[in-house]
C-alpha positions in Angstrom: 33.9 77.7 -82.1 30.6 77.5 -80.3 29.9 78.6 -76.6 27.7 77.1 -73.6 27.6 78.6 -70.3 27.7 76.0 -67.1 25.4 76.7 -64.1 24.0 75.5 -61.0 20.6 75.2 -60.1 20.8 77.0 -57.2 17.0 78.5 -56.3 15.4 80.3 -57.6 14.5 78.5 -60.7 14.1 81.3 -62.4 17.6 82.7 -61.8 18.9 79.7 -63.8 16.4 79.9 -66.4 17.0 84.3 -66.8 20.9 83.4 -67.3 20.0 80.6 -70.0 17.9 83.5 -71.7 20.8 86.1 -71.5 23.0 83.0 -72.7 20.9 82.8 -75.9 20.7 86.3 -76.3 24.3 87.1 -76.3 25.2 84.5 -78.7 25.9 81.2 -76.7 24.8 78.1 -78.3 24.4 75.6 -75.3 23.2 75.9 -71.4 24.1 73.4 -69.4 24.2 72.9 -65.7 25.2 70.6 -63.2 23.2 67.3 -61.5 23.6 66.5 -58.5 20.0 66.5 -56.8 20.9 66.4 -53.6 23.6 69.9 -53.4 20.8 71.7 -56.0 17.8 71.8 -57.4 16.4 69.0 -60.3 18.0 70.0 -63.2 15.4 68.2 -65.2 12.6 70.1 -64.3 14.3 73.4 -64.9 15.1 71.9 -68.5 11.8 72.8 -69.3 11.3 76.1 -68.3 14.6 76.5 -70.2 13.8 75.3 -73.3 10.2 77.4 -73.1 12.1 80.8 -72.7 14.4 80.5 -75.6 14.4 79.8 -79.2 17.8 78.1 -80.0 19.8 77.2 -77.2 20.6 73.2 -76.5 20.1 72.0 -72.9 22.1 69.3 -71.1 23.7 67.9 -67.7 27.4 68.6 -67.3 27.7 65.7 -66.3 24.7 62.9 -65.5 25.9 59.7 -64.5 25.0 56.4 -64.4 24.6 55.1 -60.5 22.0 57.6 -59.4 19.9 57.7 -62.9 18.3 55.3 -64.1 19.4 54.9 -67.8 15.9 54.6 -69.6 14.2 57.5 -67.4 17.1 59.9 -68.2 16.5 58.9 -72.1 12.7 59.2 -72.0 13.6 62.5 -70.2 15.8 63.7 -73.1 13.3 62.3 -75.7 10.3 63.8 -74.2 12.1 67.5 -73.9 13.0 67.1 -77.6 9.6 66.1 -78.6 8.0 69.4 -76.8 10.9 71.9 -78.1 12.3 70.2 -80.5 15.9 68.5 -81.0 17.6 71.2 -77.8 19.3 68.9 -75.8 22.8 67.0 -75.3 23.6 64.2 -72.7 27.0 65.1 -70.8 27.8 62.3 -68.9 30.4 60.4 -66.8 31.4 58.4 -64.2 29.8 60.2 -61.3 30.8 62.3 -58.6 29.2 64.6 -56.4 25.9 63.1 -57.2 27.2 59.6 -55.8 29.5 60.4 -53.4 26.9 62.6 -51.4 25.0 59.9 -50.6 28.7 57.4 -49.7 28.6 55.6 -53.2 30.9 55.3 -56.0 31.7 56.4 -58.9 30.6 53.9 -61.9 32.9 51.6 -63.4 34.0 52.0 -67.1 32.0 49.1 -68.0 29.0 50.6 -66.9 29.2 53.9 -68.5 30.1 52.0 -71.5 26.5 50.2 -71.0 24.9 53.4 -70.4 26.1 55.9 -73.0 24.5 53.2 -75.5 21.2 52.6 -73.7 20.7 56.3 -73.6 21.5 57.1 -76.8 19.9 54.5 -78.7 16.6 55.1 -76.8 17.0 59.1 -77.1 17.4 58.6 -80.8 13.8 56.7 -81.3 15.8 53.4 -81.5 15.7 49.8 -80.0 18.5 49.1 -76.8 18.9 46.0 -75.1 17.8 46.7 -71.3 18.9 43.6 -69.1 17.3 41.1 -71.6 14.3 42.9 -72.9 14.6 44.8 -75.7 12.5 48.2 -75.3 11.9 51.0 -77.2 9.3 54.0 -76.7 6.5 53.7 -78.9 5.8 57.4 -78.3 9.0 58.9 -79.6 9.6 59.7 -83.6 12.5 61.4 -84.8 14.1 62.4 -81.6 17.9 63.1 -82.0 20.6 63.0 -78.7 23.9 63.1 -79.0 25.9 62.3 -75.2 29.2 63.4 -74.3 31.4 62.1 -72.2 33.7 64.0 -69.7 36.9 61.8 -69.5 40.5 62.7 -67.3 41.8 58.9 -66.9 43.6 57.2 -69.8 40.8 54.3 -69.7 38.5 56.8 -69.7 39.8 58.7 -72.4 40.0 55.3 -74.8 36.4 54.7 -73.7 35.6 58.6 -74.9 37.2 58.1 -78.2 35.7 54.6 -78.9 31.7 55.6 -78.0 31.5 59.1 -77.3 29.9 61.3 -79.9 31.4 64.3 -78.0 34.2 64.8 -75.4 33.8 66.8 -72.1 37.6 68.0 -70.7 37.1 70.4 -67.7 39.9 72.3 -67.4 41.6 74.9 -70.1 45.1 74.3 -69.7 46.2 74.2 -73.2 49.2 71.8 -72.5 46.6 69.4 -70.6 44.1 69.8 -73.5 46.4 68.5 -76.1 47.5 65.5 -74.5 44.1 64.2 -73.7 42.4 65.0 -76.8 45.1 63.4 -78.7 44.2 60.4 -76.5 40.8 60.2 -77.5 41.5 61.1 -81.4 43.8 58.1 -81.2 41.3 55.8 -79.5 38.7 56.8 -82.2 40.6 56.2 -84.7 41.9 52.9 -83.5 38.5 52.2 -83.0 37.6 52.6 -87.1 35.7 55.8 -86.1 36.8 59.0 -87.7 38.3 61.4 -85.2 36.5 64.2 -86.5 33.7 63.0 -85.9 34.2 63.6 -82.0 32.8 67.0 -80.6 35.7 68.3 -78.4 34.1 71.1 -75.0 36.4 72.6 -73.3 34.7 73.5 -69.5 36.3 76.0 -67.5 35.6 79.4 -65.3 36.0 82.5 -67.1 36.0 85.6 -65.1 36.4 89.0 -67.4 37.9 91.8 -65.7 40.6 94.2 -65.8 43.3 91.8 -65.1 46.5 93.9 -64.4 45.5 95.1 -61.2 47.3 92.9 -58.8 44.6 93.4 -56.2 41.8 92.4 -58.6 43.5 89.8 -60.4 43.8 88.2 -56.6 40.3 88.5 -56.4 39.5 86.7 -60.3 41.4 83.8 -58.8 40.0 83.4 -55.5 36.2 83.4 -57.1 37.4 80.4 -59.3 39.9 78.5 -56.8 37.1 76.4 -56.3 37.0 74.8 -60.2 40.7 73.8 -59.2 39.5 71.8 -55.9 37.0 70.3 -58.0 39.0 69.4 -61.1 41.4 67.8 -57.8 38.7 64.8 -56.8 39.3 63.4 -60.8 43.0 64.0 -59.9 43.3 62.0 -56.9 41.1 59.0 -58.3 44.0 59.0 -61.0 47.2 59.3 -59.1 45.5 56.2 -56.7 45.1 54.5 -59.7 48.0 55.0 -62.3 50.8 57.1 -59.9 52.3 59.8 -60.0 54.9 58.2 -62.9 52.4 57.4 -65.4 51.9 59.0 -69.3 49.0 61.6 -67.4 50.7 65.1 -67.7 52.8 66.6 -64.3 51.4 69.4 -64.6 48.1 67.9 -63.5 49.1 65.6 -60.7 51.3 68.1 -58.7 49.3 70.0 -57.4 47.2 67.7 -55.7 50.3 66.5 -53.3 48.8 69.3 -50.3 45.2 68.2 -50.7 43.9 67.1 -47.8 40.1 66.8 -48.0 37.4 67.7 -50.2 33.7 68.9 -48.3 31.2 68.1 -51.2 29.2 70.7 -49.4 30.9 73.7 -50.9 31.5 71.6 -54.4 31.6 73.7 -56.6 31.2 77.4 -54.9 33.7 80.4 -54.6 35.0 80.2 -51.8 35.3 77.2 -50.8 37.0 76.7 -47.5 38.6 73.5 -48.9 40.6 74.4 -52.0 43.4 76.0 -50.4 46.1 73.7 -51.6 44.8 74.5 -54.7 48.0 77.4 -56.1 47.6 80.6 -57.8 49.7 79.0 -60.9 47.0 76.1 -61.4 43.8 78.2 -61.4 45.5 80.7 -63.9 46.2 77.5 -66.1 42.6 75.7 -65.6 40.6 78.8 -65.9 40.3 82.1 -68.3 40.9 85.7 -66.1 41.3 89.3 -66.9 40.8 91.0 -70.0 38.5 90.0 -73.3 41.4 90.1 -75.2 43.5 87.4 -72.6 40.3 85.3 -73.2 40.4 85.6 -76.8 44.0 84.5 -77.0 43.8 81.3 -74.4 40.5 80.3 -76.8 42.3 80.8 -80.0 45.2 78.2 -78.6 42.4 75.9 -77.5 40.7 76.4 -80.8 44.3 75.0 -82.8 44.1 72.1 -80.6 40.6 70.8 -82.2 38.5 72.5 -79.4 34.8 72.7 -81.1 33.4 74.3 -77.7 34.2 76.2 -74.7 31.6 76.0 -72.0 31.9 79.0 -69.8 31.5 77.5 -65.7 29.3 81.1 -64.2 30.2 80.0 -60.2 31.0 83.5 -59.3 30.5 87.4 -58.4 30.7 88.7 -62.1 28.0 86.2 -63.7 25.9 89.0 -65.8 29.0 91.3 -66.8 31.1 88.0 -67.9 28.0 87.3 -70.0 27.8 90.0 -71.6 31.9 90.7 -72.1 31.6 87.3 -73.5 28.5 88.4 -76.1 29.7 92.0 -77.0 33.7 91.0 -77.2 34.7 87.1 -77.1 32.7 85.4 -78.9 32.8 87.8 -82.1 36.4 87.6 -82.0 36.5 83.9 -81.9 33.6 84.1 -84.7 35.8 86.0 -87.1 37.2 84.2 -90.0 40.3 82.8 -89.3 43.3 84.0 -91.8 45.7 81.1 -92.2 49.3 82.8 -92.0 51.2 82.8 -95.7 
């Protein structure tokens, strides 16, 4: 299983790009962060300066979108990073949400994204893609690899994932969740003549490492990641208004949503947010990873039989350095050790 860490580019700069260099340094293989320009900084400066302090690591959005990006800028973008430091970077991408709804617009349509997962990654792989009804290319880029993601909850979305995505993005890490929605997309690649495997499966969620049987601090694990569950809520919503409550989507994901009452995009995606109190201690147990390295360990092993290639650690919290670096002396060696199938 491979590792990214998730963060916001919350000034200073350098903040985000000393994280991506412990990242590297303690074993993680990606970096990503979020985009949304107007909440935090431009991710795709701080790309850069990522790339220019590490040796390894692959840098990405979780997630771009295609309303407030324009397609061929965020390939050149990826193209141009990969021509300076070499194939690093990976295109996350979905419908949109805080980016678009900031600024009172709306999510993309599947049709779109569709559009722009291929524009993207034909142009970020030094190929030809039909833009409108021009057919461009950049002359300048030679031998640039991308692969794009996308992050799917919907079962449109899903088929769409499964059909053209060369990776799949889930944020949240309830096992029972996991499985149902990556079997959607394995289906819809394979229904779609492509071979399942093919399909990089991320796992996102907050991990907070700790001494976990402390009732006091376990209270305070869940509090510092309450906000992941408001977050993961907004997808939630958009799906119940569109399928209902009685569709094939999982209960376990739709019932905790009944309470919510609003969403400030504001405090998206901080600890402590003011507006994720409907949001129950049962739910941000299931979405996230808390307590001990060995509790993480076994939640990532059960994700790991599921077909989960990566978990990307979310770092919106109190405990960022220590979880880093319980994650690079503990977790990830245990998840690294050959696995012994049972007799």
């Amino acid at each position: 299983m491979d590792f990214g860490v998730v963060l916001q580019t919350d000034p200073p700069a350098s903040r985000v790009v000393e994280l991506t260099r412990q990242a590297e340094n303690h074993g993680f293989d990606y970096a990503w962060t979020f985009d949304s320009h107007l909440l935090w900084q431009e991710p795709f400066v701080i790309y850069s300066a990522m790339l220019a302090a590490t040796r390894k690591i692959t840098v990405g959005p979780m997630v771009t979108n295609p309303a407030t990006r324009d397609w061929t800028v965020l390939a050149s973008l990826f193209a141009t990073l990969n021509d300076m430091y070499g194939n690093r970077t990976v295109c996350g991408i979905g419908r949109g949400d805080s980016a678009v709804r900031t600024l009172n617009g709306r999510p993309s349509n599947l049709a779109t994204l569709r559009d722009a997962v291929h524009v993207i990654r034909e142009l970020g792989n030094s190929r030809e893609a039909e833009v409108g009804e021009r057919t461009v290319r950049f002359p300048w880029s030679h031998g640039s690899e991308l692969d794009v993601w996308v992050a799917a909850y919907g079962p449109k979305a899903l088929a769409l994932t499964g059909e053209v995505g060369d990776g799949f993005i889930l944020q949240l890490a309830d096992p029972d969740i996991a499985a149902w929605m990556i079997k959607a997309v394995r289906d819809s690649a394979e229904a779609a003549g492509r071979d399942p495997d093919d399909v990089t499966f991320c796992v996102a969620a907050p991990g907070y490492t700790g001494d976990g049987s402390s009732p006091a601090a376990r209270a305070h694990m869940r509090e510092q990641c309450r906000w992941f569950g408001g977050m993961v809520g907004n997808h939630v919503a958009d799906i119940v208004r569109r399928y209902g409550t009685d569709s094939a989507i999982p209960q376990a994901l739709t019932d905790y949503i009944r309470d919510r009452e609003g969403y400030d995009y504001n405090e998206h995606g901080r600890a402590g947010n003011t507006h994720t109190a409907f949001v129950p201690d049962e739910i941000v147990e299931r979405f996230c990873l808390l307590g001990s390295p060995h509790e993480h360990v076994e939640k990532l092993q059960a994700l790991r039989e599921l077909g989960v290639d990566q978990f990307a650690l979310y770092l919106q919290h109190d405990n960022k350095d220590d979880t880093l670096r319980t994650y690079g002396e503990r977790v990830i060696p245990a998840m690294r050790e050959p696995v012994v199938a049972s007799a």
